[in-house]
VOVO-490093 format. One record per residue: residue in one letter; x, y, z of N, C-alpha, C in turn. Coordinates in pm, whole numbers, padded with zeros to 5 digits, always signed. Each point is the difference from the previous one (the first is absolute). Example, Ala and Ser with C-alpha at 12.3 -4.5 7.8 and 13.67 -1.06 7.14 Angstrom:
BEGIN
a+01319-00569+00780-00089+00119+00000+00090+00120+00000 s-00035+00105-00072+00082+00119+00006-00077+00109+00073 
This chain:
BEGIN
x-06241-20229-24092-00031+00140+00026+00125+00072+00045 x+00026+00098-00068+00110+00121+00098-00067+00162-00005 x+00033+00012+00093-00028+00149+00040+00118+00082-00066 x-00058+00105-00089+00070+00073-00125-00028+00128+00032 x+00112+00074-00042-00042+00137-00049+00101+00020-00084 x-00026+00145-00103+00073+00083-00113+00084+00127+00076 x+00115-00012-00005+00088+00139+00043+00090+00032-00045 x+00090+00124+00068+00120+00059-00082+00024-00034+00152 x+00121-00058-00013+00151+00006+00062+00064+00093+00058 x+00015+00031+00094+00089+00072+00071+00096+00024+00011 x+00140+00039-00027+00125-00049+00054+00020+00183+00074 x+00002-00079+00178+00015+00150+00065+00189+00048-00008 x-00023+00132+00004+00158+00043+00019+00002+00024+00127 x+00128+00084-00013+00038+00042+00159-00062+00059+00040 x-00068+00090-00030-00066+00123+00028-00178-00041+00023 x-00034-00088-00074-00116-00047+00016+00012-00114+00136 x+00102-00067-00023+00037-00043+00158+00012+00055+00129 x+00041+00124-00003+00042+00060+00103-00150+00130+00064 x-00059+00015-00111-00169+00085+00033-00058-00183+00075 x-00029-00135-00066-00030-00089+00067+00022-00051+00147 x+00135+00049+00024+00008-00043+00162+00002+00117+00034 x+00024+00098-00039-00093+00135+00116-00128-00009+00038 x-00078-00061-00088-00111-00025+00084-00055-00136+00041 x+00099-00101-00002+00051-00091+00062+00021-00046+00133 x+00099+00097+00070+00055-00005+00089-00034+00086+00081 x-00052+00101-00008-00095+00070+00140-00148-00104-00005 x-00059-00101-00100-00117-00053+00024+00051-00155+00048 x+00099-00025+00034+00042-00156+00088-00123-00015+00072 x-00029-00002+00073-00076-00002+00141-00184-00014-00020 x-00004+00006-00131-00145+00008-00067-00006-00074-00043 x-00145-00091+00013-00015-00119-00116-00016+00032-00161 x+00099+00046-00056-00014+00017-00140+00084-00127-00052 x-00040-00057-00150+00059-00065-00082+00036+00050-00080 x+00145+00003+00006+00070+00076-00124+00053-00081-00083 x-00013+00039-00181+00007-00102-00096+00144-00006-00011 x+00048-00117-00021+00150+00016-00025+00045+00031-00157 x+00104+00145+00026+00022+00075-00081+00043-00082-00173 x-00002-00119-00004+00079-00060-00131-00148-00056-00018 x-00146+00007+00087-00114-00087-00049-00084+00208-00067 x+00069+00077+00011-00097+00068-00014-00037+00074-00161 x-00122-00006-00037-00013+00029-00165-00163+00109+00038 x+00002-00008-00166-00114+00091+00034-00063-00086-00133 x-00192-00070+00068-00024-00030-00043-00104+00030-00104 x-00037-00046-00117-00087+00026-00112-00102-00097-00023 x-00014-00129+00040-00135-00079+00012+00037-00099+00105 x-00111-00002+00096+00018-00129+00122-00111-00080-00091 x+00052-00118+00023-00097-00106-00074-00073-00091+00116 x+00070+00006+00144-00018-00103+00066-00005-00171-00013 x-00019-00065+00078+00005-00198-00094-00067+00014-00104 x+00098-00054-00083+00001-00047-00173-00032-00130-00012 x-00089+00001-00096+00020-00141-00041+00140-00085-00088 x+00083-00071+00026+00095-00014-00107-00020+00011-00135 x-00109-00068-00048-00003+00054-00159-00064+00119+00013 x+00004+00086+00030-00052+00116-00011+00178+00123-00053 x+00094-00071+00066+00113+00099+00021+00056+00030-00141 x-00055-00089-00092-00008+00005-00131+00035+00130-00053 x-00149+00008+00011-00114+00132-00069+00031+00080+00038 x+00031+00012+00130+00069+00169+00074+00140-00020-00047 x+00060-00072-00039+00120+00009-00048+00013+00063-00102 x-00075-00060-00122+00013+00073-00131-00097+00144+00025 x-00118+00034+00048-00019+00132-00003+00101+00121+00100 x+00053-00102+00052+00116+00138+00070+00096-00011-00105 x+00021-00065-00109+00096+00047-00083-00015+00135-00089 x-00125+00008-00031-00006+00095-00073-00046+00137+00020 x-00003+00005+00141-00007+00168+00042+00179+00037-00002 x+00114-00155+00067+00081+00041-00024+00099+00023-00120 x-00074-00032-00121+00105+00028-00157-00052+00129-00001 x-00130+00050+00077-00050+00149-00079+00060+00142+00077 x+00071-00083+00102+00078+00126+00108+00134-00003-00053 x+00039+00138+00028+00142+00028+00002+00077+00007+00173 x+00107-00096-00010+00076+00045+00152-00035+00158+00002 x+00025+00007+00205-00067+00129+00022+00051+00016+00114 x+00056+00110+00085+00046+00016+00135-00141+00047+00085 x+00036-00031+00082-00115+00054+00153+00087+00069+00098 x-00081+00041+00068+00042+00150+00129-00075-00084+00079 x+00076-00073+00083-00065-00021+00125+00027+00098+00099 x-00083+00064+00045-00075+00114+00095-00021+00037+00097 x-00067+00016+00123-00044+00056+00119-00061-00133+00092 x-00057+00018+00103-00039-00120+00059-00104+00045+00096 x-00119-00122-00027-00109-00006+00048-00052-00126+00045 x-00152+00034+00070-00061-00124+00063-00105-00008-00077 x-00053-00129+00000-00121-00022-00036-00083-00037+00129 x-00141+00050+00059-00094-00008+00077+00005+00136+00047 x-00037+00016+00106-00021+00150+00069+00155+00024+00109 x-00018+00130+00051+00137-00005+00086-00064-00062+00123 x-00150-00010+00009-00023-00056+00123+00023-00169-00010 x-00004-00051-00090+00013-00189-00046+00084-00014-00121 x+00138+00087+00019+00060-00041-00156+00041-00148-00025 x-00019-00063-00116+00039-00117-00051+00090-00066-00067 x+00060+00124-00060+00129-00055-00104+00061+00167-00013 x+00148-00042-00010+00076+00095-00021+00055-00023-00184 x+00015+00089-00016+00014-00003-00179+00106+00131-00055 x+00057-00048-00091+00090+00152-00035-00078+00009-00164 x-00001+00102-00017-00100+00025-00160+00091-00002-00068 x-00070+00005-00121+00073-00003-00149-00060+00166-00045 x+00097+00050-00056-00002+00105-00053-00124+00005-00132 x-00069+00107-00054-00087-00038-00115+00048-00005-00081 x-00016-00109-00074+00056-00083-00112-00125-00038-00102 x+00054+00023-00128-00081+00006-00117-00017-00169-00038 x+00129-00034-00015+00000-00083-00048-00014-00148+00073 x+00039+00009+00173-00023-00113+00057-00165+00031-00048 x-00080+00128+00044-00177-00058-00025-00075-00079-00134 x+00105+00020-00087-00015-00050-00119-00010-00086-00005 x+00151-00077+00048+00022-00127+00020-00130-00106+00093 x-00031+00094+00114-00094-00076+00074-00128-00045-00012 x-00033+00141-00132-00125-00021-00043+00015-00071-00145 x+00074-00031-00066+00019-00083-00121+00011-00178+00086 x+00048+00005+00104-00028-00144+00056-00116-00063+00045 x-00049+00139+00067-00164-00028+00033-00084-00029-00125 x-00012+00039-00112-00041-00035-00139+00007-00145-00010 x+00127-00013-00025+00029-00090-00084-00069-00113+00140 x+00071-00013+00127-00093-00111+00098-00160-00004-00082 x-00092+00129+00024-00110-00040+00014-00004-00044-00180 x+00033-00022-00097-00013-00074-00127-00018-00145+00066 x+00086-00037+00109+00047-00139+00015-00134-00032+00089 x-00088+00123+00041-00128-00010+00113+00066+00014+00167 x+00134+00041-00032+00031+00047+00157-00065+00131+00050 x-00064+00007-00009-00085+00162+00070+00087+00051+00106 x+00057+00150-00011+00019+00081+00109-00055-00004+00103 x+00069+00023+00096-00091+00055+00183-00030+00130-00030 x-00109+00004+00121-00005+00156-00025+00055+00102+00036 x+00166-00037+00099+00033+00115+00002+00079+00017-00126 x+00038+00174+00004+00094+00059-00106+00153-00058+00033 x+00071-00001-00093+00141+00034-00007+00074+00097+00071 x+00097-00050+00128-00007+00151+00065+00176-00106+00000 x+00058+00065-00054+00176-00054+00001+00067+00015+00142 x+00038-00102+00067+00099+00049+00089+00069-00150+00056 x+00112+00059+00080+00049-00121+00051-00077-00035+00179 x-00026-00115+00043-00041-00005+00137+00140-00058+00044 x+00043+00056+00106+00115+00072+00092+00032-00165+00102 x-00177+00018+00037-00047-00040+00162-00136-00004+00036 x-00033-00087+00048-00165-00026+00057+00040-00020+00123 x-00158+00117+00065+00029+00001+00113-00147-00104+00090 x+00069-00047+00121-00081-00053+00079-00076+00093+00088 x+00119+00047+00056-00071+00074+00132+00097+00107+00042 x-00028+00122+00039+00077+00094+00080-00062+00063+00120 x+00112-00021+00037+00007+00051+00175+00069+00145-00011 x+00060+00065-00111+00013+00173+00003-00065+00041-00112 x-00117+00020-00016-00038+00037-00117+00050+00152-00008 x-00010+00079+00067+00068+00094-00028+00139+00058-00029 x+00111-00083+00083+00108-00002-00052+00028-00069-00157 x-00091-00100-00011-00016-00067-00177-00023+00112-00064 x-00091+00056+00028-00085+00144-00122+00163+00047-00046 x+00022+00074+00152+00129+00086+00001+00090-00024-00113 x+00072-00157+00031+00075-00059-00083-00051+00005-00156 x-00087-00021-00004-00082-00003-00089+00004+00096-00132 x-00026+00111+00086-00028+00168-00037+00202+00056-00022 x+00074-00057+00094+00130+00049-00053+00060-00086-00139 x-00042-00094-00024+00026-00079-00090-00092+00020-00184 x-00099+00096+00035-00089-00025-00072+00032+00064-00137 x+00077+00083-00012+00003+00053-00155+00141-00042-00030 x+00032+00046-00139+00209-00020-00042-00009-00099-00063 x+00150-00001-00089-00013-00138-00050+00053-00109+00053 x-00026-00075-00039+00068-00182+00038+00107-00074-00084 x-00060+00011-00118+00044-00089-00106-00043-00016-00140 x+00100+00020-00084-00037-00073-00160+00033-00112-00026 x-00135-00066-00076+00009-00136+00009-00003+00041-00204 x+00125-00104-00055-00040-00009-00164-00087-00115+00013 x-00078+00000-00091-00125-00140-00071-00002-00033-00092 x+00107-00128-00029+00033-00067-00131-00107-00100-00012 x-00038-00056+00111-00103-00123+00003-00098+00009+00123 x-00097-00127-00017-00112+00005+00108+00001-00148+00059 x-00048-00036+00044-00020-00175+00049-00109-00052+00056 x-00020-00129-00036-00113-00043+00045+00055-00107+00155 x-00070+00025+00108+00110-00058+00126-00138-00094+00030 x+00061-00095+00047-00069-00108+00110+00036+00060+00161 x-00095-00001+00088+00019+00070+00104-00028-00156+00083 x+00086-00026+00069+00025-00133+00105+00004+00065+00128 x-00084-00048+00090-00068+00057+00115+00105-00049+00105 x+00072+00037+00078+00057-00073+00095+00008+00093+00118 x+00043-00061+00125-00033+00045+00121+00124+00102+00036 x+00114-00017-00003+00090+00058-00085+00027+00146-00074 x-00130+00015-00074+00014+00068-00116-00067-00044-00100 x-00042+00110-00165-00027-00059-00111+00116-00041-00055 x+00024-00148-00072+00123-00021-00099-00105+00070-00150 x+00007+00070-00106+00051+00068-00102+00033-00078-00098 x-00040-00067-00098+00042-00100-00104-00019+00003-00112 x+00036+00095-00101+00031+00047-00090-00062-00163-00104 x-00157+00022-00114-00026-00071-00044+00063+00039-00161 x-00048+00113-00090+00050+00035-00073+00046+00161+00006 x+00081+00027-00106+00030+00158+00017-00047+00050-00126 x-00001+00148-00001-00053+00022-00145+00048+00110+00001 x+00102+00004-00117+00105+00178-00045-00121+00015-00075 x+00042+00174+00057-00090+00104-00072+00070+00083-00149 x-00085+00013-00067+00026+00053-00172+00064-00143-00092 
């Protein structure tokens, strides 16, 4: 068994580095987990534990959403939480609207459920997660931070390829293990 998911790759710049520890470094003192910046992607199917022969089948149907895409740039975007401002849970920077990542996401979802992988029910909502939070002791100074950080851009990311990752659980951190890759067009 490995615990899998489908994503695009990240590679942050300076600038996407430097919006990251701004809100970084006024939140020290808070139990947040922040993802480390070279683990962070934006993902397109969590599979959770796999069966080994299973990695097969998701192998070859993620090939062919990616021969039907053309490389494509993204606008990574503004920054938000997921939960309420009273219990937020994850910090996230968006992806700009993009035609063609939804394409891409929904030509993968296809092709899975051919293989009988059925979708969850939530939608496709693109973004990167930043940081999960445990607990805060300023929720209001968070909002604040929050709210000064929240619109502008971040970053263009180009998208030549996607990957299928093994996610290795460690105390540490996730290690990130790149099973296959798949260029797009």
């Amino acid at each position: 068994m490995k615990r899998l998911f489908a994503a695009i790759k990240v590679h942050p710049s300076e600038t996407f580095l430097a919006k990251y520890y701004a809100l970084m470094r006024p939140l020290r003192g808070e139990a947040i987990k922040w993802v480390d910046p070279q683990n962070i992607h934006i993902t397109l199917r969590f599979f959770g534990e796999t069966p080994d022969q299973d990695i097969g089948g998701i192998a070859a149907a993620l090939k062919r959403p990616a021969a039907g895409i053309p490389p494509f740039n993204l606008d990574i975007c503004d920054t938000g939480i997921f939960g309420s401002s009273y219990k937020p849970r994850v910090i996230w920077f968006g992806i700009g609207q993009n035609e063609v990542l939804t394409t891409l996401a929904e030509n993968i979802k296809q092709e899975l459920a051919v293989i009988g992988l059925l979708p969850d029910r939530q939608n496709f909502v693109p973004h990167l997660t930043i940081a999960r939070i445990k607990y805060l002791t300023d929720k209001k100074g968070f909002q604040r931070l929050i709210d000064l950080h929240q619109s502008g851009p971040i970053h263009k990311e180009e998208v030549k390829e996607f990957h299928l990752f093994e996610s290795i659980l460690r105390p540490q951190g996730p290690l990130y293990k790149i099973i296959e890759s798949f260029e797009l067009g």
